[in-house]
Structure formats: structure tokens, C-alpha cells
PDB file of N, H, CA, C and O in Angstrom:
ATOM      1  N   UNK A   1      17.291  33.210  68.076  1.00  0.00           N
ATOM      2  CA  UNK A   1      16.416  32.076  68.257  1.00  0.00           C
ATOM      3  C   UNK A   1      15.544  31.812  67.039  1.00  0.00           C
ATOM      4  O   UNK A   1      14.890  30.782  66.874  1.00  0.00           O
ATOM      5  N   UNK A   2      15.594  32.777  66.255  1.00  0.00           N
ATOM      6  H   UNK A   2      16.125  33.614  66.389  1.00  0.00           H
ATOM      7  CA  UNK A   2      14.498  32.410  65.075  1.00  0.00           C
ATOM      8  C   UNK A   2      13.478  33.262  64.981  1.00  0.00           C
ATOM      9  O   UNK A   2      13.090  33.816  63.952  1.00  0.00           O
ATOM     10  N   UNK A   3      13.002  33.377  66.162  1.00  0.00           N
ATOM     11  H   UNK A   3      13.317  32.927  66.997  1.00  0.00           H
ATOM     12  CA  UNK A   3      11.362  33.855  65.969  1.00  0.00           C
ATOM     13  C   UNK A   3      11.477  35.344  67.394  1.00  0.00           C
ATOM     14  O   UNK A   3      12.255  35.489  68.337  1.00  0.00           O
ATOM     15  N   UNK A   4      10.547  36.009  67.002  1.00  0.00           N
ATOM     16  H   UNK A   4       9.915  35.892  66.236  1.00  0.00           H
ATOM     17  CA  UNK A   4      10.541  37.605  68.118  1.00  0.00           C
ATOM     18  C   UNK A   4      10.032  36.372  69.910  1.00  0.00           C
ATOM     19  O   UNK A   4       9.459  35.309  70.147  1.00  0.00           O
ATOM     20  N   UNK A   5      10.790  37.571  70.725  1.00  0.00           N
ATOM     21  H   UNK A   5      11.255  38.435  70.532  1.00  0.00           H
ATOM     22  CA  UNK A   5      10.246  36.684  72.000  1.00  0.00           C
ATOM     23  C   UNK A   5       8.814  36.747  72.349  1.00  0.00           C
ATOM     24  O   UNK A   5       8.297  36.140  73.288  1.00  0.00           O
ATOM     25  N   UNK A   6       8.050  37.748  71.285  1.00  0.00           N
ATOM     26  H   UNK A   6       8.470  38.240  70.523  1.00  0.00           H
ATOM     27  CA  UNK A   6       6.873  37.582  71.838  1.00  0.00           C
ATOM     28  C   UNK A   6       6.017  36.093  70.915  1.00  0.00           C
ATOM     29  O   UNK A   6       4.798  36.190  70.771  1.00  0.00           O
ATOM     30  N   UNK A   7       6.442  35.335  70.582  1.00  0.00           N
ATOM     31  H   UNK A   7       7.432  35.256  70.699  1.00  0.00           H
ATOM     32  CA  UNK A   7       5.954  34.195  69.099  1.00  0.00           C
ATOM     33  C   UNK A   7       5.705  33.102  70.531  1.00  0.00           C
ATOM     34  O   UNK A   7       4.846  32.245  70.323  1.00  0.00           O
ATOM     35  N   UNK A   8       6.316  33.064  71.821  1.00  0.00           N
ATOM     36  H   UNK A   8       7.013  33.761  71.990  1.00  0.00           H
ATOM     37  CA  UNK A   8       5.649  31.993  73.015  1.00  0.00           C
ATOM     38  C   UNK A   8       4.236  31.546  72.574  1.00  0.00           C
ATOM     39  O   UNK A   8       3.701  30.505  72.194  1.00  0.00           O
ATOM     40  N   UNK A   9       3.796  33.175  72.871  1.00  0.00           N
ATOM     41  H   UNK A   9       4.231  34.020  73.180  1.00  0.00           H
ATOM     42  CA  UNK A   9       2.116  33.266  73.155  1.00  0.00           C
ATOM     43  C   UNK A   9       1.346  32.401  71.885  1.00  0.00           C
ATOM     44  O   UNK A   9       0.271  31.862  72.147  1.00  0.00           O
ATOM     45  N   UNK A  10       1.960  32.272  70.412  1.00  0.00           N
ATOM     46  H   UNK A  10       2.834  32.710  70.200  1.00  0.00           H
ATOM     47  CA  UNK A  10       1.250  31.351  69.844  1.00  0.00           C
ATOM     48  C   UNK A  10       0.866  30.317  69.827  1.00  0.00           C
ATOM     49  O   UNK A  10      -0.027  29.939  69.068  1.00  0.00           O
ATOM     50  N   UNK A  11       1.788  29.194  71.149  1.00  0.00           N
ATOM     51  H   UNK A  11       2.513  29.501  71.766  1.00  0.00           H
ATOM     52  CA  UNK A  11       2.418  27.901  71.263  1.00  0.00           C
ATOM     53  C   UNK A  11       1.466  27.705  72.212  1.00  0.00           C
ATOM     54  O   UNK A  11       1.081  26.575  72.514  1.00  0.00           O
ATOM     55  N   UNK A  12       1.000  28.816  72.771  1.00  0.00           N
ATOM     56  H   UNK A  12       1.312  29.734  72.526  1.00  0.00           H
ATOM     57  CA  UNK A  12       0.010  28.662  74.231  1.00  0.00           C
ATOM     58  C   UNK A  12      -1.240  28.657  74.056  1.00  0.00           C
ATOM     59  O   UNK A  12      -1.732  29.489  73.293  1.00  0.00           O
ATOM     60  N   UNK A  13      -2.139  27.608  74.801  1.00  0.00           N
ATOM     61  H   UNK A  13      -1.740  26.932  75.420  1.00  0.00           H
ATOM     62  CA  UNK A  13      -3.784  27.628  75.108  1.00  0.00           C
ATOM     63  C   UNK A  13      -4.629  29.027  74.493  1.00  0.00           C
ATOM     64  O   UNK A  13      -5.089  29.660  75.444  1.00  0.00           O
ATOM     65  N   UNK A  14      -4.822  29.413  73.691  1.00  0.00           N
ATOM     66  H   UNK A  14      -4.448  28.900  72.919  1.00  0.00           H
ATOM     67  CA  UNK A  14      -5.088  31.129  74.032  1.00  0.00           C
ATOM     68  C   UNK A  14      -4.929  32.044  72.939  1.00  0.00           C
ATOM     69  O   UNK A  14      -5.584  32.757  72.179  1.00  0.00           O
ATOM     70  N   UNK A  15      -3.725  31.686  73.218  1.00  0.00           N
ATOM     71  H   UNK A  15      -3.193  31.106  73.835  1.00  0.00           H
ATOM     72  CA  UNK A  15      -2.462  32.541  73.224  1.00  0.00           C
ATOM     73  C   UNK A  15      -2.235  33.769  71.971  1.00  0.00           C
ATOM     74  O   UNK A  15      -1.990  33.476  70.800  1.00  0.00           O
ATOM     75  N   UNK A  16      -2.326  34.723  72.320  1.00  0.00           N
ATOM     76  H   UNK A  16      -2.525  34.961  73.271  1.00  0.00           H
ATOM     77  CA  UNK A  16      -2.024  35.724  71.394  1.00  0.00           C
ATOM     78  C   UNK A  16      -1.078  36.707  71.347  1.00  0.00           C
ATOM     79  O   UNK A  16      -0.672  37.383  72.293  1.00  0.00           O
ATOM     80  N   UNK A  17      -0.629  36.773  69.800  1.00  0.00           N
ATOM     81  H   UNK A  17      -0.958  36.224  69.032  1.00  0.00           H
ATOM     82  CA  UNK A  17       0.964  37.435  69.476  1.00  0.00           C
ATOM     83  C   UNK A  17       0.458  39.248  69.821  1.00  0.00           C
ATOM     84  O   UNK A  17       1.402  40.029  69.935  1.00  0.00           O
ATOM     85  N   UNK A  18      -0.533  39.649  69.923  1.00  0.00           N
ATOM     86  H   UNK A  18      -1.301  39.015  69.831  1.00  0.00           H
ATOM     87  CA  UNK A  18      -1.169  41.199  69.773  1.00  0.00           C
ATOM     88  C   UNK A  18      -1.058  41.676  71.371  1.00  0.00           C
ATOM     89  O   UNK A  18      -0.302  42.545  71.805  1.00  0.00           O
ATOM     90  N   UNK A  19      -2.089  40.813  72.189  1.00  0.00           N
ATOM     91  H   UNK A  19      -2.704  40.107  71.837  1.00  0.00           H
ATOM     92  CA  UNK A  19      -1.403  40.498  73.558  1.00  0.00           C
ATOM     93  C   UNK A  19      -0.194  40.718  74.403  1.00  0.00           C
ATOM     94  O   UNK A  19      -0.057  41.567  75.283  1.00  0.00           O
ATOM     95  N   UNK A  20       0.969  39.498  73.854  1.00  0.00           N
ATOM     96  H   UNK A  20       0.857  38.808  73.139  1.00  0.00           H
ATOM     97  CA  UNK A  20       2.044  39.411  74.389  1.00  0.00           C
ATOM     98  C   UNK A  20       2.652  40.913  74.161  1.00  0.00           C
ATOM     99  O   UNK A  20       3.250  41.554  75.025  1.00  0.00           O
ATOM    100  N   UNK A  21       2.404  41.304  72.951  1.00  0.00           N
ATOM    101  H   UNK A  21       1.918  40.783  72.250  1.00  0.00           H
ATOM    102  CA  UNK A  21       3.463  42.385  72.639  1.00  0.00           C
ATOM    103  C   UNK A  21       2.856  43.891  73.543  1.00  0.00           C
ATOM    104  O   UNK A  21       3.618  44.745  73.996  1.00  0.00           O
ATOM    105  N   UNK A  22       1.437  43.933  73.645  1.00  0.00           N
ATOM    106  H   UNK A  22       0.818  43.239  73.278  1.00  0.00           H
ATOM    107  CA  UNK A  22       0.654  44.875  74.292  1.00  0.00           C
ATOM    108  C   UNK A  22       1.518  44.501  75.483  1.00  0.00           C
ATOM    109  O   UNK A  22       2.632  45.025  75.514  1.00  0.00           O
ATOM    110  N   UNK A  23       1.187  43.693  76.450  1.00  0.00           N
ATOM    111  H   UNK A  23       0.282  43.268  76.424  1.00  0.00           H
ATOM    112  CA  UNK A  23       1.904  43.495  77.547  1.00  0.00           C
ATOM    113  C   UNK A  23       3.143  43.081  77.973  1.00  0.00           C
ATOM    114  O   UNK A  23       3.393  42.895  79.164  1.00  0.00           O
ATOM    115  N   UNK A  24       4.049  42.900  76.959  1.00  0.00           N
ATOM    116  H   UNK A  24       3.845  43.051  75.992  1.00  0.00           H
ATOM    117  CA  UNK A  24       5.484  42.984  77.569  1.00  0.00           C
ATOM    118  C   UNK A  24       5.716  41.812  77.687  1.00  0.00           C
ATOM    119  O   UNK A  24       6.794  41.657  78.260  1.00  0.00           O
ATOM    120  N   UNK A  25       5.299  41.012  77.461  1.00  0.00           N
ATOM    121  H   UNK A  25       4.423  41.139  76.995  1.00  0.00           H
ATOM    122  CA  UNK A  25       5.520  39.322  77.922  1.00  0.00           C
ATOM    123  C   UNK A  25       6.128  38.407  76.815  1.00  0.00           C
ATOM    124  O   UNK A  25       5.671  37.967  75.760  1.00  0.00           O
ATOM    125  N   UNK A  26       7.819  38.236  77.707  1.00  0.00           N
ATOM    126  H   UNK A  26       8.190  38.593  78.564  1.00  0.00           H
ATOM    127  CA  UNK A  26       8.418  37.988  76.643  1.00  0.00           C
ATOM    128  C   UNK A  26       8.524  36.617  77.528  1.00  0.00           C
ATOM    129  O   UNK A  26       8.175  36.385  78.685  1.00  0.00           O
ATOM    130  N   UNK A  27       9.146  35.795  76.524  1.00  0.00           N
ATOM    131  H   UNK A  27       9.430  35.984  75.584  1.00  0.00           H
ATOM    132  CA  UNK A  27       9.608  34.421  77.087  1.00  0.00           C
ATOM    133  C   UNK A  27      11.311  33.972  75.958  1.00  0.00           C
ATOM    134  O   UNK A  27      11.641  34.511  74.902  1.00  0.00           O
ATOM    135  N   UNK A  28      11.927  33.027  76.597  1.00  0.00           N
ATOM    136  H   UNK A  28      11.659  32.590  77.456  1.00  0.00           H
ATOM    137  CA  UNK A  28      12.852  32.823  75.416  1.00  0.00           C
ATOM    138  C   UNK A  28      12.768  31.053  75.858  1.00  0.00           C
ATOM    139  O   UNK A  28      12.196  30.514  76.806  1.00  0.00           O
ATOM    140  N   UNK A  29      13.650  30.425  74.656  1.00  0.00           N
ATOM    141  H   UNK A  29      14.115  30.862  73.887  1.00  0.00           H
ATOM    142  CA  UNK A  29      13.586  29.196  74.685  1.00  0.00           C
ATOM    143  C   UNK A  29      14.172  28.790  76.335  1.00  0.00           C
ATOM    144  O   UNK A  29      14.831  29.661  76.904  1.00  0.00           O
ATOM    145  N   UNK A  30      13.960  27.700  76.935  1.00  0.00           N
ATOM    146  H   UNK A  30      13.425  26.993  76.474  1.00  0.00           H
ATOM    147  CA  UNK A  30      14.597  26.996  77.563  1.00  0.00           C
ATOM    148  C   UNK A  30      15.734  26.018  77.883  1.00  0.00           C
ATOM    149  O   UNK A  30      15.276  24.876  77.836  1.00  0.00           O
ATOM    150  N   UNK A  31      16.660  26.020  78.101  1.00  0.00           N
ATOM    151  H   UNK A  31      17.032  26.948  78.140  1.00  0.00           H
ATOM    152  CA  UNK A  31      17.253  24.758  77.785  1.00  0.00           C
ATOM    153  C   UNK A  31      18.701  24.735  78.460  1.00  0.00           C
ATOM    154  O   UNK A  31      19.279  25.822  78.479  1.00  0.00           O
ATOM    155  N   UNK A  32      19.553  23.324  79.177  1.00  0.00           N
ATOM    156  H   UNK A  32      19.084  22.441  79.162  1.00  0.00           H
ATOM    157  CA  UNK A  32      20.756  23.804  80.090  1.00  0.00           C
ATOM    158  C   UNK A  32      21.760  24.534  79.349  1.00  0.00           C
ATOM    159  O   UNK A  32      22.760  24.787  80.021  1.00  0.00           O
ATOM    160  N   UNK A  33      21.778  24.952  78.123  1.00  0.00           N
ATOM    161  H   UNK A  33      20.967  24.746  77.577  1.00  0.00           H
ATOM    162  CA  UNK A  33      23.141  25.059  77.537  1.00  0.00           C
ATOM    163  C   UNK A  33      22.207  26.492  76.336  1.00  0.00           C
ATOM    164  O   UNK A  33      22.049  26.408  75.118  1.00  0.00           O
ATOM    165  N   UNK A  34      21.733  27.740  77.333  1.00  0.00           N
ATOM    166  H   UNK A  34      21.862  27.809  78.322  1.00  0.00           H
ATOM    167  CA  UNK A  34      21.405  28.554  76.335  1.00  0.00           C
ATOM    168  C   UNK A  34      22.270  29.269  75.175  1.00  0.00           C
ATOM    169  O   UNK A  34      23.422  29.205  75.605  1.00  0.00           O
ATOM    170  N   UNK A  35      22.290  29.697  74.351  1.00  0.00           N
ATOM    171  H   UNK A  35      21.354  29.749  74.002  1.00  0.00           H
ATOM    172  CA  UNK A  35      23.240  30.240  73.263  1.00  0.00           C
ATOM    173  C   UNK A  35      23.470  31.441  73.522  1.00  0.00           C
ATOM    174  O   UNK A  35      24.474  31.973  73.048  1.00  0.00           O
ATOM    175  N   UNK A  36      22.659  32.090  74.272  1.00  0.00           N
ATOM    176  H   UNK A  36      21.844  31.658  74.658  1.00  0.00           H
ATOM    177  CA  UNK A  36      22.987  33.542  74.572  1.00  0.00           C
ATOM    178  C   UNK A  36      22.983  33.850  75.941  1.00  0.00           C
ATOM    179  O   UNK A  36      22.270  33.152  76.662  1.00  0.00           O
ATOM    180  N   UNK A  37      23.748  34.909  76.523  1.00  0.00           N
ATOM    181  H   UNK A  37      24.327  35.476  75.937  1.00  0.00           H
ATOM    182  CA  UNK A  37      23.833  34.987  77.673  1.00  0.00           C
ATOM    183  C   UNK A  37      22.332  36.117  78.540  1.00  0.00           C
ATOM    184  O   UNK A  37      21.499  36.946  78.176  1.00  0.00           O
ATOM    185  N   UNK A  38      22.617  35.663  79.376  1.00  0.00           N
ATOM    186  H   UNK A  38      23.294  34.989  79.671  1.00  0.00           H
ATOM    187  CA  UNK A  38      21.455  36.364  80.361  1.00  0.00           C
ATOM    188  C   UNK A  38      21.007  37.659  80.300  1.00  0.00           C
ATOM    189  O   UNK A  38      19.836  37.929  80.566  1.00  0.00           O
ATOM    190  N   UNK A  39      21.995  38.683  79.905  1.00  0.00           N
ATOM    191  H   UNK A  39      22.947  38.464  79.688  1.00  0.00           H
ATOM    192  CA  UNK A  39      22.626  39.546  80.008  1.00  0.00           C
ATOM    193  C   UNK A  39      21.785  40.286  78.465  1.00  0.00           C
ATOM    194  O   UNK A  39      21.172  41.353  78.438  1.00  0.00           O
ATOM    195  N   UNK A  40      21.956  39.556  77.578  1.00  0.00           N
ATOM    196  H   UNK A  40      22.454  38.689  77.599  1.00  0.00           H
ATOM    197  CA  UNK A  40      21.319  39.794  76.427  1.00  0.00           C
ATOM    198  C   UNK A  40      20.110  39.642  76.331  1.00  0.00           C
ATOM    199  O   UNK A  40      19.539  40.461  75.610  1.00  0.00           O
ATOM    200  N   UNK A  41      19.627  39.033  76.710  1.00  0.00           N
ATOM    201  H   UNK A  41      20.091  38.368  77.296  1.00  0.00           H
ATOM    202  CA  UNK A  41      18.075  38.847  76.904  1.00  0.00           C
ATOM    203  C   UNK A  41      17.270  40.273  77.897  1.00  0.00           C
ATOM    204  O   UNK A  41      16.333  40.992  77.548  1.00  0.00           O
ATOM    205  N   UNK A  42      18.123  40.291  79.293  1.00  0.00           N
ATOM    206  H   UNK A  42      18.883  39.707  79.577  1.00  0.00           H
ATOM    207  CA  UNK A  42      17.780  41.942  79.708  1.00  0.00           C
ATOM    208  C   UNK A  42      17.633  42.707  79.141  1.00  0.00           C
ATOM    209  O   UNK A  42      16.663  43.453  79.003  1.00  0.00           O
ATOM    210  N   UNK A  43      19.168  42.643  78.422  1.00  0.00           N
ATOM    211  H   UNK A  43      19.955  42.037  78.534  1.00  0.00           H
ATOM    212  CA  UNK A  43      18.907  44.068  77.297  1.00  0.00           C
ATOM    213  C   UNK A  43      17.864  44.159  76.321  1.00  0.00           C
ATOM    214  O   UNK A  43      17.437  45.289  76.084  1.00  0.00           O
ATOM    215  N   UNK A  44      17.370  43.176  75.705  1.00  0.00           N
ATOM    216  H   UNK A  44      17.717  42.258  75.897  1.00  0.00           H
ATOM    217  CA  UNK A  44      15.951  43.251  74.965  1.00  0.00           C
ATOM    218  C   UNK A  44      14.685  43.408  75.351  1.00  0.00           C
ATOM    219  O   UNK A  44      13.731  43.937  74.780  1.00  0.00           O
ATOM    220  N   UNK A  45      14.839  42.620  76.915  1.00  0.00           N
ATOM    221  H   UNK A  45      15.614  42.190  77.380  1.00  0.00           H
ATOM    222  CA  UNK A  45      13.474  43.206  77.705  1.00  0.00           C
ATOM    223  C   UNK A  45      13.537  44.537  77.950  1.00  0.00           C
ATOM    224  O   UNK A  45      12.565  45.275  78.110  1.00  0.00           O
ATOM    225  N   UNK A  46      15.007  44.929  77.988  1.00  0.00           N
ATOM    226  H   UNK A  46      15.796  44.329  77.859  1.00  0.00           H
ATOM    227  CA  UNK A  46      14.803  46.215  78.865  1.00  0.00           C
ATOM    228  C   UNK A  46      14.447  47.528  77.367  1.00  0.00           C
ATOM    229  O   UNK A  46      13.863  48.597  77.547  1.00  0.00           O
ATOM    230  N   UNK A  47      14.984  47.036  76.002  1.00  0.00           N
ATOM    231  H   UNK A  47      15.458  46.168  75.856  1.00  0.00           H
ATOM    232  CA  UNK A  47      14.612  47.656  75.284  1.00  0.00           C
ATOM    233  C   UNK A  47      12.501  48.093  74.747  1.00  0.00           C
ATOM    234  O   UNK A  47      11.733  48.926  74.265  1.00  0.00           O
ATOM    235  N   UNK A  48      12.634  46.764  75.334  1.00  0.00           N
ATOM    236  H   UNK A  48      13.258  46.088  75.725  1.00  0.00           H
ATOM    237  CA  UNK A  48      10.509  46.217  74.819  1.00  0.00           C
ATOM    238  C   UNK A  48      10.088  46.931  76.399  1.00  0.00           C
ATOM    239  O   UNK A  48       9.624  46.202  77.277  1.00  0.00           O
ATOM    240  N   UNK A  49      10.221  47.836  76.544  1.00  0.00           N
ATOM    241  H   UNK A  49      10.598  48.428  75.831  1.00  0.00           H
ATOM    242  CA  UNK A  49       9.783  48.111  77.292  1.00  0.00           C
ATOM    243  C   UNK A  49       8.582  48.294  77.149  1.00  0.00           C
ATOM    244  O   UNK A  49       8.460  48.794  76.031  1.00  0.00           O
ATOM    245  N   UNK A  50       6.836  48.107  77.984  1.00  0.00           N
ATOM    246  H   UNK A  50       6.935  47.701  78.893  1.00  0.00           H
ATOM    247  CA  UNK A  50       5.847  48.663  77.550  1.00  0.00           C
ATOM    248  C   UNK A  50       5.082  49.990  77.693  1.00  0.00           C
ATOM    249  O   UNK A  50       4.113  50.428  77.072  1.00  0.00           O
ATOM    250  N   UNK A  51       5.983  50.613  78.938  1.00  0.00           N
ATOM    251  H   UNK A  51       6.769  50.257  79.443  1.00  0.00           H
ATOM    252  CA  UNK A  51       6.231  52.072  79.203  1.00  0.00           C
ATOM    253  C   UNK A  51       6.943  52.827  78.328  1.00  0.00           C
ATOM    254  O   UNK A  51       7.996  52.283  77.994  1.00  0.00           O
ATOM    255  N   UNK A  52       6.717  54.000  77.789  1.00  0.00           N
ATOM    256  H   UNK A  52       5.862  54.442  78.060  1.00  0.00           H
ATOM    257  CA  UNK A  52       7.571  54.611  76.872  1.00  0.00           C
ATOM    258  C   UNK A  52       8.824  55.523  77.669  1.00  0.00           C
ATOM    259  O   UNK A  52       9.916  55.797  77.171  1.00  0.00           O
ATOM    260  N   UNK A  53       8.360  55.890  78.988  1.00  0.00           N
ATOM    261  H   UNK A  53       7.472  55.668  79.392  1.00  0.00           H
ATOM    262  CA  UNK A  53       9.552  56.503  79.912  1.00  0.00           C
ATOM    263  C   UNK A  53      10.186  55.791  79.749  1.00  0.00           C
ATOM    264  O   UNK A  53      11.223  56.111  79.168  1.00  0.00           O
ATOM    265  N   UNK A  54       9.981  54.294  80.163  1.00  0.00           N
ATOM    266  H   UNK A  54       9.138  54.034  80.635  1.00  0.00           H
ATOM    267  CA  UNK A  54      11.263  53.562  80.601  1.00  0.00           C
ATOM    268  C   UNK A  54      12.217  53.003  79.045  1.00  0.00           C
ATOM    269  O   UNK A  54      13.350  52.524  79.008  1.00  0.00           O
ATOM    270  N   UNK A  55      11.933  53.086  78.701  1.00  0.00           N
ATOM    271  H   UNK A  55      11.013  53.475  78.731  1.00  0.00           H
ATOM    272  CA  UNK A  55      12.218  52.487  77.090  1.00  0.00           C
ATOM    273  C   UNK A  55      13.966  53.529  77.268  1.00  0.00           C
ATOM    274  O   UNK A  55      14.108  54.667  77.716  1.00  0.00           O
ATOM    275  N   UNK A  56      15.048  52.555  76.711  1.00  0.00           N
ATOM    276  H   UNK A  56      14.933  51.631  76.347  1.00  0.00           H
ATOM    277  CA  UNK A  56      15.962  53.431  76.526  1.00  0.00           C
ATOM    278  C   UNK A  56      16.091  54.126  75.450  1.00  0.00           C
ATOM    279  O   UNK A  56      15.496  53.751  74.440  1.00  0.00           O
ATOM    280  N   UNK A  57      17.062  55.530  75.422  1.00  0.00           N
ATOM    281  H   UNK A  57      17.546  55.834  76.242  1.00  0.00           H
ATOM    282  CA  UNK A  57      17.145  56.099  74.153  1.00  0.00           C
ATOM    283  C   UNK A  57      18.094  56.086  73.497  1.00  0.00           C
ATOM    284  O   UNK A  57      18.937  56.058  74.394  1.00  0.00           O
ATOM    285  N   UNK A  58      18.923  56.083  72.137  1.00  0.00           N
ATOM    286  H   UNK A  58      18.238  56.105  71.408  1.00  0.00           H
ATOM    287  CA  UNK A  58      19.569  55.337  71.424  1.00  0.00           C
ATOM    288  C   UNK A  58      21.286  55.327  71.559  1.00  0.00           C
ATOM    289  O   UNK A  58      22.252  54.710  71.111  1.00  0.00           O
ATOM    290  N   UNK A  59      21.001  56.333  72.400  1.00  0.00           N
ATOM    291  H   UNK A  59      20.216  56.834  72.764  1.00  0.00           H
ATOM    292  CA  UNK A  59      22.817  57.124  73.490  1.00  0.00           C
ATOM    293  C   UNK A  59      22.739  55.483  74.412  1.00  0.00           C
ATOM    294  O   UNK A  59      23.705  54.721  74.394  1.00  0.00           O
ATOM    295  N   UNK A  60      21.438  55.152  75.170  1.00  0.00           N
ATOM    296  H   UNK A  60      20.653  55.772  75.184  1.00  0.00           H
ATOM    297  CA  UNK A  60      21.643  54.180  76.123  1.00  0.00           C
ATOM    298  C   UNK A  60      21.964  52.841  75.591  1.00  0.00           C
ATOM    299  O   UNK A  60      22.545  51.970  76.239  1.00  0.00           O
ATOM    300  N   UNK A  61      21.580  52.735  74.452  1.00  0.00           N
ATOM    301  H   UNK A  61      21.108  53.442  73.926  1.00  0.00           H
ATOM    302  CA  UNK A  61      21.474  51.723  73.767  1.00  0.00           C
ATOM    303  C   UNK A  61      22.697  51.198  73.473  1.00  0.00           C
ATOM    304  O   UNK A  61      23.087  50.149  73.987  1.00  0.00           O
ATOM    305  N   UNK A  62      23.710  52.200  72.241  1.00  0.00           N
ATOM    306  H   UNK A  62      23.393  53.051  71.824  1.00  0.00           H
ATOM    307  CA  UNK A  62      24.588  52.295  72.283  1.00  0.00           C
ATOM    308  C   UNK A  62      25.528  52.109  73.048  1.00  0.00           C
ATOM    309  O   UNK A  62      26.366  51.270  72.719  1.00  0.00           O
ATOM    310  N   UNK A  63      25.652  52.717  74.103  1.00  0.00           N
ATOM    311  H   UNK A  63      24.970  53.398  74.370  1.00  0.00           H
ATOM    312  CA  UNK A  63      26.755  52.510  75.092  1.00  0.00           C
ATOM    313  C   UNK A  63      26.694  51.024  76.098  1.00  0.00           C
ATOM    314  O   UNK A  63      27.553  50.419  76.740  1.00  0.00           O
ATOM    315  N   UNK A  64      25.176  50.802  75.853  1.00  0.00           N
ATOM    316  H   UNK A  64      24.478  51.293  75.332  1.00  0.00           H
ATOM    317  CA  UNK A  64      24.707  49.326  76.353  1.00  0.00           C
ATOM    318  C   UNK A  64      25.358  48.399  75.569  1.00  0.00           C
ATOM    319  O   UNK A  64      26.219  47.654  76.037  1.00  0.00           O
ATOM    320  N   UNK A  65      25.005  48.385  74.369  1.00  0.00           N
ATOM    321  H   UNK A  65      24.306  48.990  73.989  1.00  0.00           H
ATOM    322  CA  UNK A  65      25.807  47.503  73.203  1.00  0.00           C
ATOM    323  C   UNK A  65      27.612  47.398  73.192  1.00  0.00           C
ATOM    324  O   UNK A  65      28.252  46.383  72.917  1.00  0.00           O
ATOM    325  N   UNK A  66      28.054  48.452  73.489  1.00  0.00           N
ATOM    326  H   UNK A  66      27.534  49.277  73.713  1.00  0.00           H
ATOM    327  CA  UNK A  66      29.449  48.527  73.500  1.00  0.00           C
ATOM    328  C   UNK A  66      30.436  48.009  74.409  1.00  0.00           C
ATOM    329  O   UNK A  66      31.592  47.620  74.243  1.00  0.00           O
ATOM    330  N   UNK A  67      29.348  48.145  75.862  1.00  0.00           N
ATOM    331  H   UNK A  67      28.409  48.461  75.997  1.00  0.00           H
ATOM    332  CA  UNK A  67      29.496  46.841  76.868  1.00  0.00           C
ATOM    333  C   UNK A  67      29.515  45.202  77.056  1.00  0.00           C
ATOM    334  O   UNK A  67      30.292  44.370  77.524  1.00  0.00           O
ATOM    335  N   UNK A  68      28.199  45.213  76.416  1.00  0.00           N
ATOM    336  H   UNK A  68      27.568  45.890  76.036  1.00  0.00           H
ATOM    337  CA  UNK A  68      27.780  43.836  75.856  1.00  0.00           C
ATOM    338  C   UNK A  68      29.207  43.109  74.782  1.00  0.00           C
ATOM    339  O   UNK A  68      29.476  41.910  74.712  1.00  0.00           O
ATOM    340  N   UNK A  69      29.785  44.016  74.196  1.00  0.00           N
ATOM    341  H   UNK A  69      29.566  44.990  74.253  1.00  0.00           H
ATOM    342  CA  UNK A  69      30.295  43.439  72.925  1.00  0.00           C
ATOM    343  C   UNK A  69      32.111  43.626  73.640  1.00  0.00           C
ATOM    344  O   UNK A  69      33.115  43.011  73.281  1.00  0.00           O
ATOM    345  N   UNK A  70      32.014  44.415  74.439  1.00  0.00           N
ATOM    346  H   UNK A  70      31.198  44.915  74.731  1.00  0.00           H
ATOM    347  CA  UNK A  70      33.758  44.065  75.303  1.00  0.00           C
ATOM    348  C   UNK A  70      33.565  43.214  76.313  1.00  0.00           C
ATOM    349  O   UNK A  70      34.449  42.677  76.980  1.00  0.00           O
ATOM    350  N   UNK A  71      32.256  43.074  76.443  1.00  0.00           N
ATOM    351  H   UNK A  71      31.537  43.510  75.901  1.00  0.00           H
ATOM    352  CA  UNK A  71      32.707  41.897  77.893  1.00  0.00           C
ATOM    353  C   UNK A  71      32.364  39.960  77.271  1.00  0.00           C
ATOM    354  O   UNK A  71      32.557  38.963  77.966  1.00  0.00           O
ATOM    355  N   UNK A  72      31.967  39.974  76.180  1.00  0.00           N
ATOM    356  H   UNK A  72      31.811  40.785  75.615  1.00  0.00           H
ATOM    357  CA  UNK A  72      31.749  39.034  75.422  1.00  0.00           C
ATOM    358  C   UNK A  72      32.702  38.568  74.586  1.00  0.00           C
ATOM    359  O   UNK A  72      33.042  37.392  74.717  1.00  0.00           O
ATOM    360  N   UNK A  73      33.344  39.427  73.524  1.00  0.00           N
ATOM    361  H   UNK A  73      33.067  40.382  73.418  1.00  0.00           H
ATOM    362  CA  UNK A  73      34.020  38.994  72.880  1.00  0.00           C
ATOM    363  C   UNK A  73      35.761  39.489  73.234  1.00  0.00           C
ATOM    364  O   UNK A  73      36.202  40.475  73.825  1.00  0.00           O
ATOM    365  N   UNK A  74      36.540  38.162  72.493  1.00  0.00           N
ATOM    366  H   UNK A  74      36.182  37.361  72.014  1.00  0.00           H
ATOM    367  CA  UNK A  74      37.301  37.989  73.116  1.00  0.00           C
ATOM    368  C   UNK A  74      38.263  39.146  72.497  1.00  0.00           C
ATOM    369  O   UNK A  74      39.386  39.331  72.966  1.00  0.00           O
TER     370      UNK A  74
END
């Protein structure tokens, strides 16, 4: 998309990039015809985790990615 998912919070009333990233609050563009699938976007939330338990480790990651990339490409 261009910019980290936490860059929303600049666009907003307020809004702060120190914030969003403290709290996990991601957003991505909107729109009927997104460029990336759903699926990918999880996986980045699920990487930003703001818990450090939950955060995956780089075995999960990996084998996450290897999924992502056989069920996507052709």
C-alpha cells in the first residue's frame, strides 16, 4: 500500500502514529477491488502483535509464509 498500517492514525482528528503502533491499531485502505487478500493482512496483524507472547516466532512465520505463497500463487 505504500505506507505502514499504522500511517491511518495521521489522516485522523488526533491522530497519532506513536499511539497506533503502542496499541495495535492497524487499519488498511478500503476499497471493492482490494490488491491483497484478507489473509495477508491477518498475517501482519497477527505478526504486530502488541503482546509479546502472542507475537509469532520466525519457525511460525516461515511456515506461515510458505502457505500464503502455495495457496496464492499459481
Amino acid at each position: 500500500y505504500g505506507e505502514s498500517p499504522f500511517e491511518f492514525a495521521l489522516g485522523e482528528s488526533g491522530g497519532s502514529l506513536q499511539l497506533a503502533i503502542m496499541n495495535g491499531q492497524v487499519k488498511w485502505p478500503s476499497g471493492p477491488n482490494p490488491p491483497y487478500p484478507a489473509q495477508l493482512h491477518q498475517f501482519v496483524i497477527w505478526m504486530l502483535q502488541t503482546q509479546v507472547a502472542l507475537r509469532p516466532c520466525i519457525d511460525d512465520i516461515i511456515v506461515h509464509v510458505d502457505k500464503l505463497l502455495s495457496k496464492f500463487t499459481p
